[in-house]
PDBQT receptor file of N, H, CA, C and O in Angstrom, charges set to zero:
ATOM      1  N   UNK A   1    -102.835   6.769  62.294  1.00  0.00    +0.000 N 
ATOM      2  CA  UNK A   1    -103.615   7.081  63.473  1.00  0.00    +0.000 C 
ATOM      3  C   UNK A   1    -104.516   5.908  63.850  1.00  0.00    +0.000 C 
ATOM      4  O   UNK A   1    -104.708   5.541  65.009  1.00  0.00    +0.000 OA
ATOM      5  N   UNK A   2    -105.073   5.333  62.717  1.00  0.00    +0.000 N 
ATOM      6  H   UNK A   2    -104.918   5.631  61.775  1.00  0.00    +0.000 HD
ATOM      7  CA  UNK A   2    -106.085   3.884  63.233  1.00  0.00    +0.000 C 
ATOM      8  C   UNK A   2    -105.327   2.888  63.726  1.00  0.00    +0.000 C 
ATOM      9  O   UNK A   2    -105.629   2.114  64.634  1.00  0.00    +0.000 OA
ATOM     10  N   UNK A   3    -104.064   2.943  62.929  1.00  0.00    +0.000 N 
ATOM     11  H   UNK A   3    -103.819   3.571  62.191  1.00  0.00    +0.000 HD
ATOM     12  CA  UNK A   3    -103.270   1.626  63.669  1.00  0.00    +0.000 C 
ATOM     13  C   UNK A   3    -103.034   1.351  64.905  1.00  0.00    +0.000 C 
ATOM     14  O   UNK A   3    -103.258   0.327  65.548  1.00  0.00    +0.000 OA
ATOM     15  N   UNK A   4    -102.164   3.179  65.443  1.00  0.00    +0.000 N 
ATOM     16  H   UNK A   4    -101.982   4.012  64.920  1.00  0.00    +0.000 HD
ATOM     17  CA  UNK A   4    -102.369   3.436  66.941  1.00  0.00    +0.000 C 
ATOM     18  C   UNK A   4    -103.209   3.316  67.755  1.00  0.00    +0.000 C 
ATOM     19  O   UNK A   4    -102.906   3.203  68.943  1.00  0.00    +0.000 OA
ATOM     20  N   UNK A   5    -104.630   3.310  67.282  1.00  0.00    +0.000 N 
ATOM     21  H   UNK A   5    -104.876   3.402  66.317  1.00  0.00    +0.000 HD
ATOM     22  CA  UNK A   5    -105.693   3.019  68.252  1.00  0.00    +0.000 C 
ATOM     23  C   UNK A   5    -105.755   1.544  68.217  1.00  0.00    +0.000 C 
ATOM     24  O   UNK A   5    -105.710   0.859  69.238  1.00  0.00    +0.000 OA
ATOM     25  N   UNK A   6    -105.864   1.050  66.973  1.00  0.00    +0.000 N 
ATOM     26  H   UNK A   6    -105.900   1.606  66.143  1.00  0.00    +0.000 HD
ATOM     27  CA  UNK A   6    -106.260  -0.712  66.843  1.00  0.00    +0.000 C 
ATOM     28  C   UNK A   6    -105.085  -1.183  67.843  1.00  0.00    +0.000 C 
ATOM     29  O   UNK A   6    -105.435  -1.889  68.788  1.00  0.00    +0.000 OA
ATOM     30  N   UNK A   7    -103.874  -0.891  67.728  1.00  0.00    +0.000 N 
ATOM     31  H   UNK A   7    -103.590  -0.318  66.959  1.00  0.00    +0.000 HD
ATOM     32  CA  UNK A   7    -102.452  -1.440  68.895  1.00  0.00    +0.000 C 
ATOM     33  C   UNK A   7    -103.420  -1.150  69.614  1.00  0.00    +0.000 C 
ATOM     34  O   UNK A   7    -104.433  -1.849  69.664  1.00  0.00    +0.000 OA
ATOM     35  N   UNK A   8    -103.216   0.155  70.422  1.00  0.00    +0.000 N 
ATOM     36  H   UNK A   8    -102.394   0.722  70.381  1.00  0.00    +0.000 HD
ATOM     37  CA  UNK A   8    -103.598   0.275  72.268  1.00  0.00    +0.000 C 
ATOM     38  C   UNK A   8    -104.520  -0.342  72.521  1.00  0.00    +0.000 C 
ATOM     39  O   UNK A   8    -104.687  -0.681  73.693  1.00  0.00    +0.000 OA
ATOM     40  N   UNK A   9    -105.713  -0.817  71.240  1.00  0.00    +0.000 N 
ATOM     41  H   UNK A   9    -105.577  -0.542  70.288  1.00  0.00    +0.000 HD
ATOM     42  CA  UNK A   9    -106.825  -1.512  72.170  1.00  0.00    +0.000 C 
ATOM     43  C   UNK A   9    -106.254  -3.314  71.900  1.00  0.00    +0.000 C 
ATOM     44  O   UNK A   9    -106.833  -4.207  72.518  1.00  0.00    +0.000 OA
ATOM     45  N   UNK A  10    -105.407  -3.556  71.192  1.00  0.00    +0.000 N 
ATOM     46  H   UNK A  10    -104.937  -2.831  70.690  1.00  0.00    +0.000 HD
ATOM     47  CA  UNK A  10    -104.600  -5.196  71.511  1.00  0.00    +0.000 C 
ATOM     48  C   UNK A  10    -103.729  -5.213  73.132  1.00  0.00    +0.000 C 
ATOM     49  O   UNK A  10    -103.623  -6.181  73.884  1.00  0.00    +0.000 OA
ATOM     50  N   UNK A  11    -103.152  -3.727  73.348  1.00  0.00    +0.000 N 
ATOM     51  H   UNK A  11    -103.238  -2.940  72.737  1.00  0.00    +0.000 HD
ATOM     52  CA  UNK A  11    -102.410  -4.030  74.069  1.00  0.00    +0.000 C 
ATOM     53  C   UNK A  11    -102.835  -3.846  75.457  1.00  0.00    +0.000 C 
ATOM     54  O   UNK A  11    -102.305  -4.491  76.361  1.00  0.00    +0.000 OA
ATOM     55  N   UNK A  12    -104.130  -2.667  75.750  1.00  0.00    +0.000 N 
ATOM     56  H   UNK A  12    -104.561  -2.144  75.015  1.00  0.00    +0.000 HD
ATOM     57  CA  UNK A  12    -104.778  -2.367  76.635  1.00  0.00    +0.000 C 
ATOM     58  C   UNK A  12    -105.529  -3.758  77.120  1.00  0.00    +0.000 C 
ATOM     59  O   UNK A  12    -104.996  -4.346  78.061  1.00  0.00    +0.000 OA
ATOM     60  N   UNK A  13    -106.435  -4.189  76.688  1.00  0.00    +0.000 N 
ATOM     61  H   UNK A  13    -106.868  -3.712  75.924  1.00  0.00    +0.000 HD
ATOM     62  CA  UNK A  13    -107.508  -5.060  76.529  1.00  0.00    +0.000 C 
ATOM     63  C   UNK A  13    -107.579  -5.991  77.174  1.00  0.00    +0.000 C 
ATOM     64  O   UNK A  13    -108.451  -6.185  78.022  1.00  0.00    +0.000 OA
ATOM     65  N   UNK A  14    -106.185  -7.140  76.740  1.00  0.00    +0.000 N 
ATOM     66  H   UNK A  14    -105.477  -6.982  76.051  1.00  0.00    +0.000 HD
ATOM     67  CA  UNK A  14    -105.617  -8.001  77.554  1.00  0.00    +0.000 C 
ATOM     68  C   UNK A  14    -105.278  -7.778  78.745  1.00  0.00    +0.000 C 
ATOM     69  O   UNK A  14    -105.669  -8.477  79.679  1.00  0.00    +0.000 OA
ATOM     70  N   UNK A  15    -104.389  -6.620  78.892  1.00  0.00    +0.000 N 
ATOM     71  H   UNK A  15    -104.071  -6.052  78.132  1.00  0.00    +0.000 HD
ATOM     72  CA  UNK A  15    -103.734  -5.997  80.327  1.00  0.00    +0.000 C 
ATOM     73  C   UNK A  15    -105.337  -6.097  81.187  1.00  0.00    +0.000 C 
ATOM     74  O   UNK A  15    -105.299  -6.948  82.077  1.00  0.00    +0.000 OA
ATOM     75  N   UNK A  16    -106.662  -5.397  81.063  1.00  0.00    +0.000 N 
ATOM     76  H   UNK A  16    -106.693  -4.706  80.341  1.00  0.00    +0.000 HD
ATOM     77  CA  UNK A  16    -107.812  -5.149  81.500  1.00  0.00    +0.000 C 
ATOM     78  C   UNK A  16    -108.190  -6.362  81.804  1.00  0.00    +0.000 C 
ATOM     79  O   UNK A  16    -108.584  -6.559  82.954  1.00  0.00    +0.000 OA
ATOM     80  N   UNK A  17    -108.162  -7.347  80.948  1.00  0.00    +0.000 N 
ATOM     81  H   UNK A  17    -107.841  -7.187  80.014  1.00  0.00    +0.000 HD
ATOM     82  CA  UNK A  17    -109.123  -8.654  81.678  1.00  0.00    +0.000 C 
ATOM     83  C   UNK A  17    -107.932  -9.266  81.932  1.00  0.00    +0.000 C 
ATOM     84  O   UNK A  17    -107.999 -10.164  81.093  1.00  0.00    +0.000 OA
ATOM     85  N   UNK A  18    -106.865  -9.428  82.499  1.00  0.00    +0.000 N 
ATOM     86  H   UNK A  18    -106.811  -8.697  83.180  1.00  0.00    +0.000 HD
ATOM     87  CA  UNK A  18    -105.945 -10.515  83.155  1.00  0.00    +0.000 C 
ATOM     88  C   UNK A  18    -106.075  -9.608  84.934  1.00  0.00    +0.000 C 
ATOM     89  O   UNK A  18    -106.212 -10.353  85.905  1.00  0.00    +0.000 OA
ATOM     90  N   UNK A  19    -106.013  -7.985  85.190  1.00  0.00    +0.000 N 
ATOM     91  H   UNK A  19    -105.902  -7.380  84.401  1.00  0.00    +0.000 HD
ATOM     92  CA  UNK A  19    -106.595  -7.579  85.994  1.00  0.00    +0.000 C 
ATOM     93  C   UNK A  19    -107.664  -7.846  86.404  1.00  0.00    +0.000 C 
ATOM     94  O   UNK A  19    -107.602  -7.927  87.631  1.00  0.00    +0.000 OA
ATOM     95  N   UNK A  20    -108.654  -8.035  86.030  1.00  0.00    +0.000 N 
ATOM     96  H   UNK A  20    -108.703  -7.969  85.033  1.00  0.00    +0.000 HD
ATOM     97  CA  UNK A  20    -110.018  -8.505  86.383  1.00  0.00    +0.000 C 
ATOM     98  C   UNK A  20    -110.264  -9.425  86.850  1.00  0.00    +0.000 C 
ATOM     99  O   UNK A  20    -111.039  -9.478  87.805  1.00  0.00    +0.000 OA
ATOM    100  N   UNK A  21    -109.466 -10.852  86.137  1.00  0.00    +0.000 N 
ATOM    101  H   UNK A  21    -108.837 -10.809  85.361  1.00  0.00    +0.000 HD
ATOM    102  CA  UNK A  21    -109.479 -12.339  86.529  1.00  0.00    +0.000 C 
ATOM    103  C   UNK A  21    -108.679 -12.304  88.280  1.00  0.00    +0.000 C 
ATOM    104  O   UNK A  21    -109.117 -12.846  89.295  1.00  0.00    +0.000 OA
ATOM    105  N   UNK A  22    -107.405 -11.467  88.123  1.00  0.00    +0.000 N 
ATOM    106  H   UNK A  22    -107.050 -11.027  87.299  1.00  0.00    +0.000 HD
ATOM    107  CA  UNK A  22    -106.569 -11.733  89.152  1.00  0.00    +0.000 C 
ATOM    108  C   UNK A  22    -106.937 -11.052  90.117  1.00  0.00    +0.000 C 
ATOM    109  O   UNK A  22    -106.560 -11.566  91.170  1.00  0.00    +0.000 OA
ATOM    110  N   UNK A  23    -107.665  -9.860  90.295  1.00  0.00    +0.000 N 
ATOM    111  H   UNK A  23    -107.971  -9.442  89.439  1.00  0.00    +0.000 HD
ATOM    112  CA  UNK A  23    -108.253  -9.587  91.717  1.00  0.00    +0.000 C 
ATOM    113  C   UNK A  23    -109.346 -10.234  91.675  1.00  0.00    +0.000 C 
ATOM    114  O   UNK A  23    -109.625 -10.463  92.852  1.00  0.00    +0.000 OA
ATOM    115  N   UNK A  24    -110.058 -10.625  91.075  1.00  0.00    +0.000 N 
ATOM    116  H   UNK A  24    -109.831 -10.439  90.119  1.00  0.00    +0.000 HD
ATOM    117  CA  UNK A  24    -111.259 -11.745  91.496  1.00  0.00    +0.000 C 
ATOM    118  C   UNK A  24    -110.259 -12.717  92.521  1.00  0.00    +0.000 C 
ATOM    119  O   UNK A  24    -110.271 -12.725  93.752  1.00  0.00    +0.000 OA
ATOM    120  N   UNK A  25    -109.382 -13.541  91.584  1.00  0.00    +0.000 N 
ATOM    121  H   UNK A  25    -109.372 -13.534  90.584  1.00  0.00    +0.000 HD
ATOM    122  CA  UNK A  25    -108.579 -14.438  92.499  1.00  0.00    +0.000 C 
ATOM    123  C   UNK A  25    -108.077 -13.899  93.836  1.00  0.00    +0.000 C 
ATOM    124  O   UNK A  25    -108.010 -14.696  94.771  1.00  0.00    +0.000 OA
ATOM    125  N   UNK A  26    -107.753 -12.751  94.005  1.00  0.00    +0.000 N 
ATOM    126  H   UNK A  26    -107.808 -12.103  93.245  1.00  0.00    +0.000 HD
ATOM    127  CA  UNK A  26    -107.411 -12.355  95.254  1.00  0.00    +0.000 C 
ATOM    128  C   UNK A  26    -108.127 -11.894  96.013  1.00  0.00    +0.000 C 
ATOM    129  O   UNK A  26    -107.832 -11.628  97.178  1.00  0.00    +0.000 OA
ATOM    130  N   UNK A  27    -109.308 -11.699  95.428  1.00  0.00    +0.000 N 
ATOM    131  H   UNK A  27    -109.547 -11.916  94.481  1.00  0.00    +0.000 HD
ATOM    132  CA  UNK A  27    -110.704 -11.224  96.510  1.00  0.00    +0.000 C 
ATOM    133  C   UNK A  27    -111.310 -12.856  97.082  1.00  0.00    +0.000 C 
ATOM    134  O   UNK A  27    -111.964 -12.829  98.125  1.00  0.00    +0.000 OA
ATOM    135  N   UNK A  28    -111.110 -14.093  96.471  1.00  0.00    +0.000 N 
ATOM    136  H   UNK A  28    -110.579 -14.114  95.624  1.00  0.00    +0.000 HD
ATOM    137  CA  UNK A  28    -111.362 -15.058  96.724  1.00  0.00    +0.000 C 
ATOM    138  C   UNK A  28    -110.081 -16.455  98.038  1.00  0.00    +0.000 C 
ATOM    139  O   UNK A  28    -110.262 -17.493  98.675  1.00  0.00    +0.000 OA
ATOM    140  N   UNK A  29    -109.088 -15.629  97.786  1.00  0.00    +0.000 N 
ATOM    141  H   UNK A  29    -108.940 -14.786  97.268  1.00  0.00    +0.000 HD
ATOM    142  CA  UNK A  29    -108.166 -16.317  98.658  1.00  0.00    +0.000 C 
ATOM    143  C   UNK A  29    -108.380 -14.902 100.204  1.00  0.00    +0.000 C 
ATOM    144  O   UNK A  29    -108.564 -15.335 101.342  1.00  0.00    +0.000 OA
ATOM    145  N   UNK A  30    -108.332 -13.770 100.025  1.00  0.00    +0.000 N 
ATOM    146  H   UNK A  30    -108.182 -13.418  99.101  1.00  0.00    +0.000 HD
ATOM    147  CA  UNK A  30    -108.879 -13.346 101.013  1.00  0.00    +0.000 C 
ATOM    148  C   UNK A  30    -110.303 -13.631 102.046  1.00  0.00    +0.000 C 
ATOM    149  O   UNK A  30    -110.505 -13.292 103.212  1.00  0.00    +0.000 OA
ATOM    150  N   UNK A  31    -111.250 -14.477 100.969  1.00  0.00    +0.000 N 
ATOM    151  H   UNK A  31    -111.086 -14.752 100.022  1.00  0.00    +0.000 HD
ATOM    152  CA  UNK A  31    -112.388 -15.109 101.776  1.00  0.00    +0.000 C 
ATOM    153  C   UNK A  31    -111.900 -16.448 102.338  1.00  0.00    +0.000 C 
ATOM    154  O   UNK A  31    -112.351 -16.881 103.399  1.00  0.00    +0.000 OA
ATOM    155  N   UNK A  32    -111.349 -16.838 101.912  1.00  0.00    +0.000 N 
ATOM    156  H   UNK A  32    -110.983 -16.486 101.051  1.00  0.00    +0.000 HD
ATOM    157  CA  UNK A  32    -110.382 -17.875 102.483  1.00  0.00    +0.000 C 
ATOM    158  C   UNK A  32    -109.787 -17.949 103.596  1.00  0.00    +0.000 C 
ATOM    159  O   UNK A  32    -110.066 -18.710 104.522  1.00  0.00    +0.000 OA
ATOM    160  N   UNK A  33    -108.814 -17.038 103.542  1.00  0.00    +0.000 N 
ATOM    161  H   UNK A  33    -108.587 -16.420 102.790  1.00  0.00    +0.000 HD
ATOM    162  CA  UNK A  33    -107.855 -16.700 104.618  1.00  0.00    +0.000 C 
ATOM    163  C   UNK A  33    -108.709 -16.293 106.205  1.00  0.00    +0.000 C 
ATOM    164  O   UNK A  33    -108.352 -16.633 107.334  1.00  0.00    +0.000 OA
ATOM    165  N   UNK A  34    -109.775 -15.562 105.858  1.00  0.00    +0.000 N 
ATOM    166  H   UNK A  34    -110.064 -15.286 104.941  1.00  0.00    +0.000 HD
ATOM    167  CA  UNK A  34    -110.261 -14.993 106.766  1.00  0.00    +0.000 C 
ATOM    168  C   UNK A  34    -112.223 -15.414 107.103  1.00  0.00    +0.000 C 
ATOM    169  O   UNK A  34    -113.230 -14.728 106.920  1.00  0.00    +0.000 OA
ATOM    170  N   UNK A  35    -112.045 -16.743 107.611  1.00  0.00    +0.000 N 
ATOM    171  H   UNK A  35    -111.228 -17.300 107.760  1.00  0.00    +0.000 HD
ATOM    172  CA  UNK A  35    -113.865 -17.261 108.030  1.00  0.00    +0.000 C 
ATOM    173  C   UNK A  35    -113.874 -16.243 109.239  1.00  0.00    +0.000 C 
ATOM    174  O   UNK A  35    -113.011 -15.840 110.019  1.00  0.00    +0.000 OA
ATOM    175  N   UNK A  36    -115.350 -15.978 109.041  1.00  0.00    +0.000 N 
ATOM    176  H   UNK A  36    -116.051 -16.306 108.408  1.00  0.00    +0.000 HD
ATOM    177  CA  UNK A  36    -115.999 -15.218 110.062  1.00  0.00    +0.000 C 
ATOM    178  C   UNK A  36    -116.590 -15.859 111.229  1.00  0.00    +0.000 C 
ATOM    179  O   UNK A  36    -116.833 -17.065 111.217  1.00  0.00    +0.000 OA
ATOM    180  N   UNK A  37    -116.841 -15.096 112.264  1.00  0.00    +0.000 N 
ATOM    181  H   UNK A  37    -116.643 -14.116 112.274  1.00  0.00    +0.000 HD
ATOM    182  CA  UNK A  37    -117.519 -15.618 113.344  1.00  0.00    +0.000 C 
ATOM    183  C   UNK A  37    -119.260 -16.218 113.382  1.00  0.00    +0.000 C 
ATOM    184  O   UNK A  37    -119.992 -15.339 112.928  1.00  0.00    +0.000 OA
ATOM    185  N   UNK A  38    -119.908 -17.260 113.736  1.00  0.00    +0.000 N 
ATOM    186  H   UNK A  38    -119.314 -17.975 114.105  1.00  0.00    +0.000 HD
ATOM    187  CA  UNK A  38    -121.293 -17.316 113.180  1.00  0.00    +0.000 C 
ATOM    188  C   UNK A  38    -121.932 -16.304 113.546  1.00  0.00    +0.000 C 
ATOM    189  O   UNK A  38    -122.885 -16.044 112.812  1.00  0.00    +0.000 OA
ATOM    190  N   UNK A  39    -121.683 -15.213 114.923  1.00  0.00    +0.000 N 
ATOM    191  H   UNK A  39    -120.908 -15.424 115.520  1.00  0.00    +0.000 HD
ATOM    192  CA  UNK A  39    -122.378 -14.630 116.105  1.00  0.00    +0.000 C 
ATOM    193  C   UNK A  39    -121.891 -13.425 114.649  1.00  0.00    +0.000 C 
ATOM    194  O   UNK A  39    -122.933 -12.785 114.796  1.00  0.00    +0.000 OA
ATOM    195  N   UNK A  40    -121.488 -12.998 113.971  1.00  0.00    +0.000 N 
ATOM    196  H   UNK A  40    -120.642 -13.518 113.852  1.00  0.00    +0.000 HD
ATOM    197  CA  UNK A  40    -121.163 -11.674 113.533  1.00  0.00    +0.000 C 
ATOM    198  C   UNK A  40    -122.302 -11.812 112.278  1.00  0.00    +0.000 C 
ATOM    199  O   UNK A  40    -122.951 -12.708 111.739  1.00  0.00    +0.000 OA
ATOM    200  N   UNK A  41    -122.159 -10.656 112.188  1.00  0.00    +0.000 N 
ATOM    201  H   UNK A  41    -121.632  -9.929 112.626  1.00  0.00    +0.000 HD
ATOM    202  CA  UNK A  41    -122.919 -10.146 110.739  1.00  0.00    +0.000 C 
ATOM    203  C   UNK A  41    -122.645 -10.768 109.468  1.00  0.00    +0.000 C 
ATOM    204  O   UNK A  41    -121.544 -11.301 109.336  1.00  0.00    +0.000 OA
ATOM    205  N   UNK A  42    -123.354 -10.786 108.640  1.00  0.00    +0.000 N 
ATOM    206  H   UNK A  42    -124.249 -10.353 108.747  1.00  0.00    +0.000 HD
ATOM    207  CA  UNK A  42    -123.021 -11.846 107.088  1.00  0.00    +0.000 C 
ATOM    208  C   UNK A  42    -122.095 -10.715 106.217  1.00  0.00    +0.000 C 
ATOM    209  O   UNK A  42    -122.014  -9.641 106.814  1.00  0.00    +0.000 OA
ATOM    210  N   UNK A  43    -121.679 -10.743 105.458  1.00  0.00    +0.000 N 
ATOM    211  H   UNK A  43    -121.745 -11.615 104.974  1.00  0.00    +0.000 HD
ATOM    212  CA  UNK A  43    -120.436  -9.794 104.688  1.00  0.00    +0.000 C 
ATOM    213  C   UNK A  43    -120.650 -10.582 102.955  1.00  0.00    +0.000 C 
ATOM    214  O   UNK A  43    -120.382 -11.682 102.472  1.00  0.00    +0.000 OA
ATOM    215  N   UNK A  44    -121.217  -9.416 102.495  1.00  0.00    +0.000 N 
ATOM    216  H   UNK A  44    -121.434  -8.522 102.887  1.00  0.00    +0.000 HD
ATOM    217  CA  UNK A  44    -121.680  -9.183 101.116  1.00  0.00    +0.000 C 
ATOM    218  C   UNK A  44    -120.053  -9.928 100.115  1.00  0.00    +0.000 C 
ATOM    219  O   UNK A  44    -119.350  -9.172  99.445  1.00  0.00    +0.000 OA
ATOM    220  N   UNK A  45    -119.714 -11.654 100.250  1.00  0.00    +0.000 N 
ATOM    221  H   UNK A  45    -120.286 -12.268 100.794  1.00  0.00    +0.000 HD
ATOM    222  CA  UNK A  45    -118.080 -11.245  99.753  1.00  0.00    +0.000 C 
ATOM    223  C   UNK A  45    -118.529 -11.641  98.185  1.00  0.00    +0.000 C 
ATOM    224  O   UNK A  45    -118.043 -12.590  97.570  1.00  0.00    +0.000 OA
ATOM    225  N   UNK A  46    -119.403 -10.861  97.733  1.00  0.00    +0.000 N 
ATOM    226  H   UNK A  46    -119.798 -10.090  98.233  1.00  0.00    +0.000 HD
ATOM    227  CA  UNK A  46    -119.358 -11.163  95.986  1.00  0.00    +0.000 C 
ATOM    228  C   UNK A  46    -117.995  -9.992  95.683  1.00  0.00    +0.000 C 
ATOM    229  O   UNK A  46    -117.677  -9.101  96.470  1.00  0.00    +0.000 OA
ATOM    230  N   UNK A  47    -117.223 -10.317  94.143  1.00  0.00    +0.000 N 
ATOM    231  H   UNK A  47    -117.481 -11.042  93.504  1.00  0.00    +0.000 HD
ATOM    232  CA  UNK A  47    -116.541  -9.116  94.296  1.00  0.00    +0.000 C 
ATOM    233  C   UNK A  47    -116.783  -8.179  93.759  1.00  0.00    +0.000 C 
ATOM    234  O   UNK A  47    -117.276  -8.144  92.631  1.00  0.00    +0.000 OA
ATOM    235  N   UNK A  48    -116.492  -7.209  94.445  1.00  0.00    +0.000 N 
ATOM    236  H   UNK A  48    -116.091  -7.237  95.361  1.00  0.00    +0.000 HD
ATOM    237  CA  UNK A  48    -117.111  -5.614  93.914  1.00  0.00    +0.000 C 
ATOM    238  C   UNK A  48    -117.433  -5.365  92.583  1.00  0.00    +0.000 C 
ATOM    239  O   UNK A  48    -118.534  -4.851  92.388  1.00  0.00    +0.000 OA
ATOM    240  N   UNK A  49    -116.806  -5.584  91.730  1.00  0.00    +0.000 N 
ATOM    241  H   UNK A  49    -115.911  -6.002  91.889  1.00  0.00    +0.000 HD
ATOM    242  CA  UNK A  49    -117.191  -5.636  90.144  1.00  0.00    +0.000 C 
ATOM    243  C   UNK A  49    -118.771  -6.129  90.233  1.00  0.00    +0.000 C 
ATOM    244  O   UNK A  49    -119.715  -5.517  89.734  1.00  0.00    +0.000 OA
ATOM    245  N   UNK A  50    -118.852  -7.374  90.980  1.00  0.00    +0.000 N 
ATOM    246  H   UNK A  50    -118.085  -7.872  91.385  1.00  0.00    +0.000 HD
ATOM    247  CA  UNK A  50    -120.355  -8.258  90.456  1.00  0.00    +0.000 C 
ATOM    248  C   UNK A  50    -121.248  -7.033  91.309  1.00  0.00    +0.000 C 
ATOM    249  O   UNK A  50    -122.215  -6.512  90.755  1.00  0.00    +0.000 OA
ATOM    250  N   UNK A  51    -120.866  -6.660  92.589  1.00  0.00    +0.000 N 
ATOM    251  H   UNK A  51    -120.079  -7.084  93.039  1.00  0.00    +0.000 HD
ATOM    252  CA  UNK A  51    -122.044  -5.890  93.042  1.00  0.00    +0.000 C 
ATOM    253  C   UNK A  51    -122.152  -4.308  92.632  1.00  0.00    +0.000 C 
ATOM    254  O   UNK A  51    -123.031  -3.565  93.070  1.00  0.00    +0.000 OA
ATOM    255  N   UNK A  52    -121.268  -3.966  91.851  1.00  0.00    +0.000 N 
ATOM    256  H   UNK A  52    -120.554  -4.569  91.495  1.00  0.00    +0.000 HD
ATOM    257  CA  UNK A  52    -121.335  -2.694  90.829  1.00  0.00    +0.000 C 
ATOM    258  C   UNK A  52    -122.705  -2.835  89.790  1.00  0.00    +0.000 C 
ATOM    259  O   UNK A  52    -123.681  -2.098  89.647  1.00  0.00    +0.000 OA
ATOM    260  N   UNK A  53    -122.321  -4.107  89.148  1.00  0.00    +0.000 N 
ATOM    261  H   UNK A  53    -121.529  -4.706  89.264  1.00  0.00    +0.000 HD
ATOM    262  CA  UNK A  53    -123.182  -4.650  87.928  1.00  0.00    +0.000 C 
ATOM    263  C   UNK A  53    -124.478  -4.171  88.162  1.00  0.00    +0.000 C 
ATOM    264  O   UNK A  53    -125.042  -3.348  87.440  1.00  0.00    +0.000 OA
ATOM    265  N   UNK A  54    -125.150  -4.900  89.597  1.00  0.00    +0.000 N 
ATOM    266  H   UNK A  54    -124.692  -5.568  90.184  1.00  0.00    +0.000 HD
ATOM    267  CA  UNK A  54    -126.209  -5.419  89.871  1.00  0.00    +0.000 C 
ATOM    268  C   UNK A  54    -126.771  -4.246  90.524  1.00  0.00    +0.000 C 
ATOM    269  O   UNK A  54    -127.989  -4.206  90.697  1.00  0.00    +0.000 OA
ATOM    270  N   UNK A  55    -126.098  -3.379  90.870  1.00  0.00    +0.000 N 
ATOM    271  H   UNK A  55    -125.109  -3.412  90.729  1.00  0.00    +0.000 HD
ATOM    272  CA  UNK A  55    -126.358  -2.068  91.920  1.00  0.00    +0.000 C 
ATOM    273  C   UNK A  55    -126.545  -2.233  92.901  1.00  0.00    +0.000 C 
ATOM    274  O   UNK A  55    -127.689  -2.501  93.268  1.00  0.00    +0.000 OA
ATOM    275  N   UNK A  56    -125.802  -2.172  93.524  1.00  0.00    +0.000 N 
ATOM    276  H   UNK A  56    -124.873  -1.955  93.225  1.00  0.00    +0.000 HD
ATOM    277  CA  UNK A  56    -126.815  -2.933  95.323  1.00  0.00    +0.000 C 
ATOM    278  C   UNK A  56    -124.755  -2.144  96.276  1.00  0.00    +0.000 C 
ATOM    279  O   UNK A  56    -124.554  -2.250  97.486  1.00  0.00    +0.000 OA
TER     280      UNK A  56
C-alpha cells in the first residue's frame, strides 16, 4: 500500500509541475500574440496561479 502511494506521488508530481511550467508558457505567448490598445484599460496578465497566491 505505501509503495502505491510513494509511485502515484513519482508519477503524479512531475505530470503537476511540467503542467504548471507549460501554461505559464502559454499564458505568456498569449500576451504576446495579443498587445493592447494604449486608450484601453490595463489587464492584470500575471498568471492566474501568481494572482491566486497573492489574493487579489
Amino acid at each position: 500500500m505505501v509503495e502505491q502511494v510513494i509511485l502515484g506521488i513519482f508519477l503524479v508530481l512531475p505530470l503537476v509541475i511540467v503542467a504548471t511550467l507549460f501554461s505559464d508558457e502559454l499564458w505568456q505567448e498569449h500576451r504576446r500574440r495579443h498587445p493592447r490598445d494604449e486608450q484601453a484599460a490595463p489587464i492584470d496578465w500575471r498568471h492566474p496561479l501568481k494572482r491566486w497566491r497573492r489574493g487579489h
